[in-house]
Steps between C-alpha positions, in 0.01 A plus 500: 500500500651831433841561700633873600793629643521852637774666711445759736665756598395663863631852661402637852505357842487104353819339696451412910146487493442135401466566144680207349321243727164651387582535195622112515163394662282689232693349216496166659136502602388603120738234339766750372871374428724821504751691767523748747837663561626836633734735378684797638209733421173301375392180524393290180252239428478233223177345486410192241179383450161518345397903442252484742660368811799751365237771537336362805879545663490846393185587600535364866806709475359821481200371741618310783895483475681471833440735722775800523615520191447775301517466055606845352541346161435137297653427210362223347662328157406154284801254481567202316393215682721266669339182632510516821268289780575687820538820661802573693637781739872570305818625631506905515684707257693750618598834280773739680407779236151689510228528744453276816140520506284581773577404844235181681404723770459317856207353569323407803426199661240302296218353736592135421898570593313667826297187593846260450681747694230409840439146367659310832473191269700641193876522439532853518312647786610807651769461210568924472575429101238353429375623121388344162534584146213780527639675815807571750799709432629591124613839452667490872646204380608557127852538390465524108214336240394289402323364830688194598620403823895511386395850458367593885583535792435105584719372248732413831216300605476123295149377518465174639308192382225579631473810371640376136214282474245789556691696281478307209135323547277743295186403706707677812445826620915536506502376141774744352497704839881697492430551886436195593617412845446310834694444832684203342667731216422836533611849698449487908395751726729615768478746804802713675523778692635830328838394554478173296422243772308193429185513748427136591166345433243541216574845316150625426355417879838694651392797274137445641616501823702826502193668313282387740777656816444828283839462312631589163481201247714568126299259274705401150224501236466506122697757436665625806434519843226654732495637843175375705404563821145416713268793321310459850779608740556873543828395638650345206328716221717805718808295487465423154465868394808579794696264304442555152506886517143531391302687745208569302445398188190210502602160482337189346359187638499146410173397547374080495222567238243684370289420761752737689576696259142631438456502902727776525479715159206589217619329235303445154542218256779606261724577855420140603661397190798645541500426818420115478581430182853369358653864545491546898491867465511739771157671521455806671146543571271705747538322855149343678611677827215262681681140341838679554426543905333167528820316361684710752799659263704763565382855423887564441453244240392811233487826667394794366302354260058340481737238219640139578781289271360181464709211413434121441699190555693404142741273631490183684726637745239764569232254565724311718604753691113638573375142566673226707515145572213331438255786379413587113335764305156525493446286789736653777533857613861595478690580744589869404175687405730764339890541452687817415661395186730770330796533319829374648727791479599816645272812422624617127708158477427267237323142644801220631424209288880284597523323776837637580364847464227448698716403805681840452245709399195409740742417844383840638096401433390136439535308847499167268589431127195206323747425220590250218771391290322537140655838360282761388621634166248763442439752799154654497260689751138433530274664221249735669172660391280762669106406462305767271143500378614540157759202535862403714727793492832278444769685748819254467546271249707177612483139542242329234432825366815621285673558247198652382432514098331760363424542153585824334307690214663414169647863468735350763558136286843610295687642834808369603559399889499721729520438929380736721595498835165649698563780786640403835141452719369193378720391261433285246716483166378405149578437169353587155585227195342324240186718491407459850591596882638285797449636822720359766454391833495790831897567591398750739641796642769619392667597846773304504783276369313153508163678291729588254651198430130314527397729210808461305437087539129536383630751198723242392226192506285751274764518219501147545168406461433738271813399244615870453772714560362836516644811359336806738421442896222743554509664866339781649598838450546601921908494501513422818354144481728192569293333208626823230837428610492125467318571108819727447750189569328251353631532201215628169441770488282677819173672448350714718079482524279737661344304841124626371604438175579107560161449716273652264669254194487219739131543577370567152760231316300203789186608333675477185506847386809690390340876564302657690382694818646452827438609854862397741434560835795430714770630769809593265577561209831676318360734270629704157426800640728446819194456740374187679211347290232242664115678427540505101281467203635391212469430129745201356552367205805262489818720575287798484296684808375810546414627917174630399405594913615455837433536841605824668874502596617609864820493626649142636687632808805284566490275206493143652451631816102607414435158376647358891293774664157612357424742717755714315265461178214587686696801654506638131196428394342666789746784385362511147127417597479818750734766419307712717618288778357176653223507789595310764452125414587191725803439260597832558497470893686188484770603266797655643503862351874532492534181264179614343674809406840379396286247224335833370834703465672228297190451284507852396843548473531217284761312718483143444136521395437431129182570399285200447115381372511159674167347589655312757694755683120684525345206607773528760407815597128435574603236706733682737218747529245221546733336768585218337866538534778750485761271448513203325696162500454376165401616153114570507465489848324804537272517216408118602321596758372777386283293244448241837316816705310609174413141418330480858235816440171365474321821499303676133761489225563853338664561164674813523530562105584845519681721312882240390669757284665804400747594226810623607750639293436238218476238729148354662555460848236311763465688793566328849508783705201579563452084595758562799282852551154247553659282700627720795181677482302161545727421779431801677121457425564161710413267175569148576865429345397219334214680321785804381727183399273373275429832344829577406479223270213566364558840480869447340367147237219765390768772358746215404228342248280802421852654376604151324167524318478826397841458318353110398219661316739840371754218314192254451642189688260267664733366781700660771764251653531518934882447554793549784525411867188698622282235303578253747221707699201300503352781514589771309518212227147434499369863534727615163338147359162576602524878361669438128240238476179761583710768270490221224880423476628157553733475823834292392577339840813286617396114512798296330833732631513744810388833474791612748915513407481119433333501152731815424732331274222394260474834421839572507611222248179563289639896439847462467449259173217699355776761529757299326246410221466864452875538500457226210663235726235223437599169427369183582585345867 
């Protein structure tokens, strides 16, 4: 019989995901001799045997490998032939120099790990680390590749026999598991109050218990810790918010299943996905008000807003925690129909993942720390998407969803590295090498000491895993941003990046384009002509762009201030909209005219009021004069629900394409005015404020696109990309879709990296080293 031998080499996410047991099984089960080892950044294969069981490997490979990994490339070579009868799992190779490779992101808990983890009879039930080969912690637990325990976070924790045996027994689920654990060997759970001490009894029913008495309850998780709290006690939803300084902005519940989950939000199939699958994203999805009342939780829960955050258990813990003694999954009801379940920190603080940090940090909030004594060596957040019809609008990326790779255009292939450190909302750094783009996990705001150092961490990992020093740190061109000043003592050299610029690359280069038309709709923007951008359509082409139109400027009267108080936006526009002077509206009557007239003297004096085009701070302004708030908590408060009241108008939709445009001294501006002029005058008609909610977007996504197509068909593009913080508007999002689409240009829409300040640095990186190519700095990374 013919004999083979072929080695295989295999990029992407191939390591913590139970690749080299499957791959062990296959080769096994098909009568292949060979190996299976990692190394620092792929993993390689060695398969001997007749050519078609070789290619039957393959093949099942590319059809049914294990479940979470993800091949970006195969390189696949003949070799001599060496003899041998079996296959084996070798030792793993580790390389200091050149890539890591992808990070195993964490999975969640695999439905057979679930049924050991309530199986009275078995060895590890209600074991909180209970996992297998194909899911549990690996990112939140991964010090350096290759993937091998010596190289986590459990490396302190020697299996014991037991778990030996199932370790090396390749008919066992735990067969090559890293992870593997049980209450003989592995990490315990532990309760204490915020001061550090031990609470007697069993930890998770003492958390229970204080949950249940409407306390605060710190759970340790993957990759940090959450606060929860009973989602069906007004009492302790208010005392969360008192004590974590958030007073507004929506929280997001842990939710049982998807029983629940669909009980109290519309949710489609791709959402459920996320949602249930081995991600455990946050989904933010249009609340079932009826299902929401009959589970009893909290209106405080997400106020403001017709959306829900939707969470699902990933973590044994979590399981444990929402079902006790003697009940199970799928049988039982648990005991919490709903837990608040958000981000342990301080509002603008980075998450507490330490144990000793959480006892400082969380004293003045959590009533009771749920901890453990396995380390967590990669902090993350929870991912989160907003449901669209068109697809999940991804709003943070986080745990088992970065480093992101994207692939750039080969015009991009010869540039050297270059980081770019994001903006300070949503940060998120990034790094460009070796003809493609990493985009890191969230690091948050950048309000303070502790973000800062979180984002200089996660830029650090990146040049790790990515095997490249880079020579320019892109940033963006505001001067005042902490992130501008951090590119500026980094080291390479800084480069600054227009903020519409950077969105409008990011967008087109995740639909892999390198050029192209762009609408970026957002709240801020530093602009080169000293004004505050955020309503602009552009054309890019690498480090190029041209502003081809934007929306009409008006004065931003107190800087920061406006963005704190939109009534002061909608003070201007009022201004601009009747310069005859204002009839009498009910925003006028409850205004007080002294302030009223103080906003209008700066604005035209120019005192602290740069001019600006943002789409957010108008969206602002309609919804101070819509009541929906005249001061806000948290970014997007206002315009949130704004799109909530015009998301509830059932009446006869209207279109409101009228006239978008006028040139302006060379420059096409799309009028708003006259928006803010229809809007009073409906209100004083008595129009139903949902009905004049609505209309404003239509009214405003009609201009937006017919303008974007007019210059589509003028340069003869097909496509339009729909980029910057405003297209996290369900919304507005799907009216701009709906009207490219019936103008016959192709909408470019955010599905892979966030459409807000988080996918920034994509963009960033991506111009900075088209501009060093052009300087004639390529060079291989």
């Amino acid at each position: 019989m013919d004999r083979v031998r072929r080695e295989i080499r295999l990029r992407g996410i191939v390591q913590g995901v139970g690749f080299r047991p499957w791959a062990a099984r296959r080769a096994s089960a098909l009568g292949l001799a060979g190996s299976v080892r990692n190394t620092t950044g792929v993993v390689v294969v060695a398969l001997e045997g007749s050519p078609a069981a070789v290619d039957a490997w393959i093949e099942a490979l590319r059809g049914e490998g294990p479940e979470g990994a993800h091949i970006e490339s195969l390189i696949d070579e003949a070799a001599p032939t060496r003899g041998e009868q079996d296959f084996r799992i070798d030792p793993s190779a580790s390389d200091e120099a050149g890539p890591r490779g992808r990070i195993p992101p964490d999975v969640a808990l695999c439905a057979p790990c679930l049924d050991d983890l309530f199986d009275p009879a078995g060895r590890r039930h209600r074991y909180p680390f209970t996992h297998c080969a194909v899911c549990g912690p690996r990112a939140s637990v991964l010090l350096d590749l290759p993937w091998d325990r010596e190289r986590t976070a459990l490396r302190s924790f020697p299996p014991c026999g037991a778990c030996r045996a199932e370790y090396a027994d390749p008919s066992n689920r735990r067969f090559h598991a890293q992870a593997i654990a049980c209450p003989d060997c592995g990490p315990r759970v532990s309760a204490c109050s915020p001061d550090g001490t031990p609470v007697a009894g069993d930890p998770i029913e003492s958390a229970a218990a204080c949950l249940r008495a409407g306390g605060i309850v710190a759970v340790k998780g993957y990759g940090g810790f959450h606060l929860a709290a009973d989602a069906t006690s007004a009492e302790a939803v208010a005392l969360l918010r008192k004590r974590k300084g958030r007073p507004a902005k929506p929280f997001a519940i842990l939710v049982p299943d998807l029983y629940l989950a669909r009980t109290v939000a519309r949710i489609d199939l791709i959402e459920e996905q996320l949602l249930a699958g081995p991600v455990r994203a946050v989904v933010i999805a249009p609340r079932d008000e009826a299902g929401f009342r009959r589970l009893g939780i909290a209106g405080d829960v997400s106020p403001r807003t017709g959306d829900v955050g939707l969470l699902l258990p990933f973590a044994p813990l979590h399981f444990l925690l929402l079902y006790g003694p003697g009940t199970r999954p799928g049988t039982d009801a648990a005991r919490f129909p709903a837990l608040v379940f958000t981000s342990a920190n301080l509002t603008d603080e980075p998450t507490v993942h330490a144990n000793d940090d959480a006892r400082a940090r969380l004293a003045g909030i959590a009533d009771l720390l749920l901890t453990h004594d396995r380390d967590v060596a990669r902090p993350s957040d929870d991912p989160v998407f907003r449901s669209a019809p068109s697809g999940p609008i991804p709003l943070r990326l986080s745990r088992a969803t970065s480093p992101l790779a994207l692939s750039l255009p080969a015009s991009w292939r010869d540039a050297p590295p270059v980081l770019a450190v994001g903006g300070d909302l949503k940060c998120a750094p990034a790094i460009l090498a070796g003809g493609e783009i990493l985009l890191g996990e969230h690091a948050g705001d950048l309000a303070c000491v502790e973000s800062v150092e979180a984002l200089e961490r996660r830029i650090a990992d990146l040049c790790r895993l990515a095997g490249a020093n880079p020579v320019a740190v892109a940033h963006d061109l505001h001067p005042g941003y902490v992130g501008t000043d951090l590119a500026r003592r980094l080291g390479p050299e800084p480069i600054g990046v227009q903020h519409h610029h950077a969105h409008a690359l990011a967008c087109l280069l995740e639909h892999g384009r390198a050029r192209g038309l762009a609408l970026a709709l957002d709240g801020a923007g530093w602009g080169t002509d000293g004004t505050i951008w955020g309503g602009e359509l552009l054309r890019v082409d690498g480090a190029r762009f041209e502003r081809l139109a934007r929306l009409e400027t008006v004065p931003l009267p107190g800087g920061d201030a406006a963005v704190q108080e939109p009534w002061r936006m909608a003070a201007v526009w009022i201004d601009r909209a009747f310069p005859e002077g204002a009839p009498g509206t009910p925003w006028r009557l409850r205004r007080s005219e002294s302030a009223t007239r103080v906003v209008l003297q700066m604005a035209a004096r120019g005192l602290r009021s740069p001019l600006t085009s943002s789409t957010g701070r108008l969206f602002d302004a309609v919804a101070s004069l819509l009541d929906c708030g005249d001061r806000v908590t948290h970014e997007g408060e206002a315009a949130m629900a704004l799109e909530s009241l015009a998301a509830t108008f059932a009446g006869e939709p209207v279109d409101g394409g009228d006239a978008m445009a006028a040139a302006v001294g060379g420059d096409v501006v799309i009028r708003a005015a006259d928006l803010i002029r229809a809007i009073l005058l409906e209100r004083l008609r008595g129009d139903e404020l949902s009905a004049i909610a609505w209309r404003f977007h239509a009214r405003l996504a009609s201009r937006l696109a017919a303008c974007a197509a007019a210059w589509a068909r003028r340069l003869d593009e097909n496509a339009v990309a729909l980029t910057g913080g405003c297209l996290q508007n369900r919304l507005l999002s799907e009216m701009l879709r709906t009207r490219l689409l019936a103008a016959g240009i192709e909408p470019l829409l955010h599905h892979r990296i966030p459409p807000n300040d988080g996918g920034l640095a994509v963009g960033q990186a991506a111009v900075a080293a088209a501009l060093l190519l052009a300087r004639g700095e390529g060079t291989r990374a």
